[in-house]
N, C-alpha and C positions, 0 to 999 in steps of 0.2 A: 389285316390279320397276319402278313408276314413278319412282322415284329415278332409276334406272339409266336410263330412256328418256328423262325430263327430260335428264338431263347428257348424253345422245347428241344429241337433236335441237337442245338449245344449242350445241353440238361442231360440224354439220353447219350452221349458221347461220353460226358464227363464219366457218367454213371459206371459206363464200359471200362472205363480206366480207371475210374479209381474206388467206384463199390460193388466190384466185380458183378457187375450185369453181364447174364449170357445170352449169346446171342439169340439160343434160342426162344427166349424170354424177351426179347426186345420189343415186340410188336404188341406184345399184351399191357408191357408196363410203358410204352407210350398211350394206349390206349385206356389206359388207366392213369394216368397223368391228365388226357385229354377230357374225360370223365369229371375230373376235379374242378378242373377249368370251366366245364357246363360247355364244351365244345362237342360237336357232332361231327364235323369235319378236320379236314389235315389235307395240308399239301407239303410235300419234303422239299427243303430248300438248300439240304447238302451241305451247312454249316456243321462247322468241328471246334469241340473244344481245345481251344492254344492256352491252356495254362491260366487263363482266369480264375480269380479265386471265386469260393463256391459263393460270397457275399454277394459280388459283381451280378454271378451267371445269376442268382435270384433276383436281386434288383433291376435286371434287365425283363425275366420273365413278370416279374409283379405290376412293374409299371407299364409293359405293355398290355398287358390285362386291366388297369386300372384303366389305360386310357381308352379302350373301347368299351369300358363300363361295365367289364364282366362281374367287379365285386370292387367295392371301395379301398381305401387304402387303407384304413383300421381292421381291414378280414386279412393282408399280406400275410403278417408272420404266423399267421394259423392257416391260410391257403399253402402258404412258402412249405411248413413244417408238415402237413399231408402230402403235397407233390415231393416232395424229399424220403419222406416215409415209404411213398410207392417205388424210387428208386432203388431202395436200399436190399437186401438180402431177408429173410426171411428170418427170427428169432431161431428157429433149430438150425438152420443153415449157420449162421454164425456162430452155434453156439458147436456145430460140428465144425464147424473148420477151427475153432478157437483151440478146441479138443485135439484137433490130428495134430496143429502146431506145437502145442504144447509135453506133446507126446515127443516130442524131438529137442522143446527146447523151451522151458516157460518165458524166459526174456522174449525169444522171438515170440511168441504167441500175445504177450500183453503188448510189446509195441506195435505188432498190426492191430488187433483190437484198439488202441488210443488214436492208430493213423486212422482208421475206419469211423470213429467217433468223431473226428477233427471233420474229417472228409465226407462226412453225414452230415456236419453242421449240429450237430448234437452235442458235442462241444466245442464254446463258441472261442477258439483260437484268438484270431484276429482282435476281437477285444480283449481276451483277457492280456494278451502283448502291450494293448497300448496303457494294459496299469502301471501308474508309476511302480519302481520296485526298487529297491536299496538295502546293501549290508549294511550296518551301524559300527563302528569303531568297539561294542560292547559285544558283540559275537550274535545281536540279534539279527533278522533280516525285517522291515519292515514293507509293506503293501497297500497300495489304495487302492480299492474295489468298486470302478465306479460303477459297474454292471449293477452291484448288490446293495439293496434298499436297505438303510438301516433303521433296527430297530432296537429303538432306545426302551420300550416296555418290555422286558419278559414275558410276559400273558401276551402281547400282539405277536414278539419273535414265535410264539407257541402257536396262534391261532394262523401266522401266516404260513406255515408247514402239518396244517392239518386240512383234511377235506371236508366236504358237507355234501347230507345226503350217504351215507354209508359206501360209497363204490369210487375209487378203490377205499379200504379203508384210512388210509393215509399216502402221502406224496411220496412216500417210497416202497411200498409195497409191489410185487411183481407184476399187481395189476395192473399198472402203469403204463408196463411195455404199449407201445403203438394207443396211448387211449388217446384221442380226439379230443375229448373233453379239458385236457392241461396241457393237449398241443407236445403229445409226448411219440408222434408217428416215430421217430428215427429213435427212441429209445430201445436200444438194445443190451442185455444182461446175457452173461454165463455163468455156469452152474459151478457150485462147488461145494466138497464134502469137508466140513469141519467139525472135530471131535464126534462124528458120527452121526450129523444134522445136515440136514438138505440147506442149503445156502446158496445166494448168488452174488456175484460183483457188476458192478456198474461205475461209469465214470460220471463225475459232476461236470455239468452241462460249463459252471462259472469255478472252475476249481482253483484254489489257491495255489499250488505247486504243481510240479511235471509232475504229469500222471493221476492228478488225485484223486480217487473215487472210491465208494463206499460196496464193504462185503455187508449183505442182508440178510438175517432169516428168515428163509421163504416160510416160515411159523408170525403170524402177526402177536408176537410177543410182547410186554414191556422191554427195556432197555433194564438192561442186571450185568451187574459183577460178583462172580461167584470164582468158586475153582475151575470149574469146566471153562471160565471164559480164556483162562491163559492157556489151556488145553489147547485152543481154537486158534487163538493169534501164533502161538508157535505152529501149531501144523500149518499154517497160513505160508507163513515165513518157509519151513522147510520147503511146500510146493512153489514159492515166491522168495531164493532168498535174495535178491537183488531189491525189492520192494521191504514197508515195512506196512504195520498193521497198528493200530490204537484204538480204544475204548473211552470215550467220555464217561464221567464220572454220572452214574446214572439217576441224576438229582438237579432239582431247576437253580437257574441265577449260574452255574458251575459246568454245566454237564450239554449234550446238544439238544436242538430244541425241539428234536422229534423223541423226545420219551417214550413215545408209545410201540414203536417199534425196536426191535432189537437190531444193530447195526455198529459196523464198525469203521474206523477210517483209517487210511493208507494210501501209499503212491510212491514214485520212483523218485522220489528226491529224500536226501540227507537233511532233516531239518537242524537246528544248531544245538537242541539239546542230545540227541545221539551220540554225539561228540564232547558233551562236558564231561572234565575231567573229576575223576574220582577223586576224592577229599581226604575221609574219615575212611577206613577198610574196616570191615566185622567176618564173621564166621559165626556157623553153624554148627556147633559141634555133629549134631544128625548127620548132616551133611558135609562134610569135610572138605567137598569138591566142590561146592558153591563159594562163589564168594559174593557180599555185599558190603556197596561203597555208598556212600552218603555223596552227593554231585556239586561242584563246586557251578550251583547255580541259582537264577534270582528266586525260581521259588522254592516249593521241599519238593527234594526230588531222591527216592534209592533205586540202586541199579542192581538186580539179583542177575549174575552170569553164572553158567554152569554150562554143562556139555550135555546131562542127563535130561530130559524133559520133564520127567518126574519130580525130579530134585527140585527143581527151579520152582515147578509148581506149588511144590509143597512149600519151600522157601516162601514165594511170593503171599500165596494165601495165607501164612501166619501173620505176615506185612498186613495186607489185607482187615483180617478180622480185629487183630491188635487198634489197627489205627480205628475202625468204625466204632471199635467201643471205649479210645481212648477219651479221659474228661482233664481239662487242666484248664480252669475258669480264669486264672491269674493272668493264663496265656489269650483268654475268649475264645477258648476249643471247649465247646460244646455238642457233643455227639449226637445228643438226641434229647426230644424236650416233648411239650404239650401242642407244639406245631409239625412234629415229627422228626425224621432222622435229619443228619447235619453235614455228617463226616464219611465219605466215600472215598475213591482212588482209582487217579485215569494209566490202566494202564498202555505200553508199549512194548512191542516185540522187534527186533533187530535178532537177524543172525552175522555173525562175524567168526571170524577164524579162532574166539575164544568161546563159540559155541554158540548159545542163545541168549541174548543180554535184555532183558524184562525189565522197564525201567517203571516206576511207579512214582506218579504225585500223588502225593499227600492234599486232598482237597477237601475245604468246611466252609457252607454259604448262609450261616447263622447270620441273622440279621439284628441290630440295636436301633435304638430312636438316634445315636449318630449315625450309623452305616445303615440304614434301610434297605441302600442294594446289596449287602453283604460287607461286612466285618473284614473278609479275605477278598474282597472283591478292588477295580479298581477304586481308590477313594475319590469324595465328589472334585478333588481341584484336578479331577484328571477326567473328567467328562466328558469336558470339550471334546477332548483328543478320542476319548472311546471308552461307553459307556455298557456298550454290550455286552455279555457275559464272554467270560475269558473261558473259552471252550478246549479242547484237545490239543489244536495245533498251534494256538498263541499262546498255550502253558508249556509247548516246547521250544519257544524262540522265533517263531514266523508270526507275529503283528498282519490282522486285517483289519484296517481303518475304514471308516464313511468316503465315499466319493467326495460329499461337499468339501472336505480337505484340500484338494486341486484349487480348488476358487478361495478360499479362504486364506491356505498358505500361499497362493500366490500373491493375494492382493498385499499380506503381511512383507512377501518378501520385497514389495514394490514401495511401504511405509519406510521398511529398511531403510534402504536406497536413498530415497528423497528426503529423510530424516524428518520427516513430519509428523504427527501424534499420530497413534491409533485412532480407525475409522471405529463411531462408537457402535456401530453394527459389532464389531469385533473384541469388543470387551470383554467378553467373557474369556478371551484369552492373553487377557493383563496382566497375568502372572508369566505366561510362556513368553512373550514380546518383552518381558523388562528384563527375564534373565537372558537372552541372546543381545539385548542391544546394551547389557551392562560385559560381555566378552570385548568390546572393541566402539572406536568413536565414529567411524562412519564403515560403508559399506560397499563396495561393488556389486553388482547383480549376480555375477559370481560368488561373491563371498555370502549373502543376504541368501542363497539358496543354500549355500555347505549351512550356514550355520543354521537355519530353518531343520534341515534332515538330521543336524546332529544333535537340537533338541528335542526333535520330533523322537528318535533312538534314544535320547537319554529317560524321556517321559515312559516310553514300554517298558523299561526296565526297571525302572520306578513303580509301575504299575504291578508288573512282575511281582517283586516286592511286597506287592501291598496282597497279593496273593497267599506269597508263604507263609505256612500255620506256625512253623518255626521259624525265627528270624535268623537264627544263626545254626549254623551245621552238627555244632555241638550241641543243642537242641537237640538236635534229628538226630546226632549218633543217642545222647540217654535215651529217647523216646526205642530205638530199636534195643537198647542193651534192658531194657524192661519191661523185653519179648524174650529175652532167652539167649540174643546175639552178643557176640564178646569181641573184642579186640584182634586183632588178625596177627 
């Protein structure tokens, strides 16, 4: 049993350092550690945690538990995530200390809160590092997620972020916190007032950028775009302007794949469309002070800035209503039909030293007997590569690909190499493998990997593409000048 007490009393160390366990809490929350284990006894053997990462310290305690048969090895990561749970700080506790920080300095307040998440084990670090991750020569960044199971049906991406049995009523609901039942002990949220609604934030456990995690309303609402919603992301941003905030477009194949709750997404990274550059410039007569710019990007994308909150809002929600009831069949923009609405709009909040810059896509997931997955959606010779619905954050230039990608494009870049035919396991991507091996006549291992990554980058933005309702900007400027907006 000294195995098992060594890997508690490092546990109980760790805890001290780095998820602020006090001391005088110590003896209760080994004794509730101990509890989980189905232990009755302890002997202190005076080990200290040196810096092991929190992966290590658990797989020391799990395995010596398994080997005296306390609980098999398929109960670990749900034994692991209860004895981590009891170490961790209490929901109001964290959500007062998140509060006094932030009362001094919101930056400081959300990077303890993420080091707290890391160092919980609630979010899993360590693997999301080891995803591959690459800029594209095209301004995109692209990602492979091997943590994240894909799912190539919308109806399964839906049923696998819904619960059963009514409690919680979905996987992101507050009820969450600490539940047992999805292994959510070390799940911790803080509170937050937007547009005059009780709300919470929380970090994703497998997030795709620094920081990324989702604000909720603690209302178990559908998922909507109205005017109150840019209400919300700006005041987000004013309490967070270092972080930014986005809305998926609140519609399936386009939008994310918890509809039934109201939720938004953000995090402390610059993704690449923030940064595209304004094209086409319009104006508002109303608004004088606003300006919008049509974005010189793959898909439709308008940027309303202003300084006023009001203005912007006003500005954007004409955006808004304009595009949900625009028709232009020539183009296959169909707003709304016998299978219902079509045409929504994901927006984005950034604050910058030009005020509040609200960027909106222009998004429609009308489907035809050729596009069945959507018309704007990726088209089928780009499946292979990513078939999932193009959500919030890869409609602004950050690409999440399938894991199986790793095995796949390796083995591709090894075909390279040795100049031999494609394996016909891998035909389906006959198309990608003949235009990288018609750039050049042989290959280094070296070279077989840049050129793999730069048509892996060339295909998202292709995909991109096949997204926008407009193909070209001047599109998107007539489309806003047949709202009212004019030339700058």
């Amino acid at each position: 049993m000294k195995e098992i007490f060594s890997a508690v009393d490092k546990l109980i160390s760790y805890a001290k350092q780095k998820l602020c366990l006090a001391e005088r809490n110590e003896f209760y929350v080994r004794n509730t550690v101990l509890d989980l284990l189905r232990l009755d006894r302890y002997e202190r053997t005076g080990c200290e945690y040196c810096g092991e990462s929190i992966t290590s310290l658990l797989d020391a305690l799990m395995g010596a538990c398994a080997a005296k048969g306390l609980f098999g090895e398929e109960d670990a990561e749900r034994v692991g995530d209860a004895v981590m749970g009891a170490l961790c700080l209490t929901p109001q506790e964290v959500d007062e200390k998140f509060c006094a920080l932030a009362a001094r300095s919101s930056k400081a307040a959300t990077d303890w809160l993420y080091d707290y998440a890391v160092a919980s084990d609630y979010v899993k670090k360590e693997k999301l590092d080891s995803n591959p991750r690459f800029n594209t020569d095209k301004g995109l960044i692209v990602t492979i997620n091997k943590a994240k199971p894909e799912f190539r049906d919308p109806k399964k991406a839906a049923s696998g972020n819904s619960t059963k049995g009514g409690y919680p009523a979905c996987t992101i609901c507050r009820e969450n916190e600490g539940f047992f039942g999805r292994s959510k002990r070390t799940l911790r949220t803080v509170s937050l007032n937007l547009g005059g609604q009780e709300w919470f934030w929380q970090f994703s456990p497998y997030g795709y950028f620094y920081q990324h995690g989702i604000a909720v309303n603690c209302e178990h609402t559908p998922m909507h775009v109205d005017k109150g919603t840019f209400y919300r992301l700006m005041d987000f941003v004013d309490r967070f302007p270092h972080w930014f905030l986005g809305c998926n477009a609140a519609l399936p194949r386009i939008g994310g794949s918890v509809l039934a709750h109201d939720h938004y997404q953000g995090g402390g990274e610059t993704l690449p469309l923030h940064t595209a550059a304004p094209s086409i410039l319009l104006k508002d007569r109303a608004y004088p002070k606003v300006s919008i710019s049509v974005l010189d990007w793959f898909g439709t994308a308008v940027r309303v800035t202003g300084e006023e909150n009001d203005a912007v809002a006003e500005v954007s929600d004409k955006i808004r209503i304009g595009w949900e009831n625009y028709e232009n069949r020539a183009l296959g923009i169909i707003p709304k039909d016998g299978e219902g609405v079509h045409s929504a709009i994901s927006p984005t909040a950034v604050k910058t030293q030009k005020g509040y810059e609200m960027t909106i896509i222009l998004r429609n997931n009308v489907t035809t007997e050729e596009y069945p997955d959507g018309v704007f959606h990726a088209h089928p010779e780009y499946h292979v590569i990513k078939k999932e619905s193009i959500g919030l954050i890869e409609a602004q230039g950050l690409f999440i690909l399938p894991g199986r990608l790793v095995e796949q494009l390796g083995r591709m870049e090894q075909t390279l190499v040795s100049g031999a035919p494609l394996p016909e396991d891998l035909s389906d991507f006959s198309a990608f493998y003949a235009e990288v091996r018609a750039k050049r006549k042989s290959f280094t291992a070296a070279e077989a990997a840049a050129a793999v990554r730069e048509q892996l980058g060339d295909i998202c933005g292709r995909i991109l593409n096949n997204t926008a309702v407009f193909k070209t900007q001047q599109e998107t400027a007539e489309f806003l000048k047949g709202l009212g907006f004019t030339h700058d």
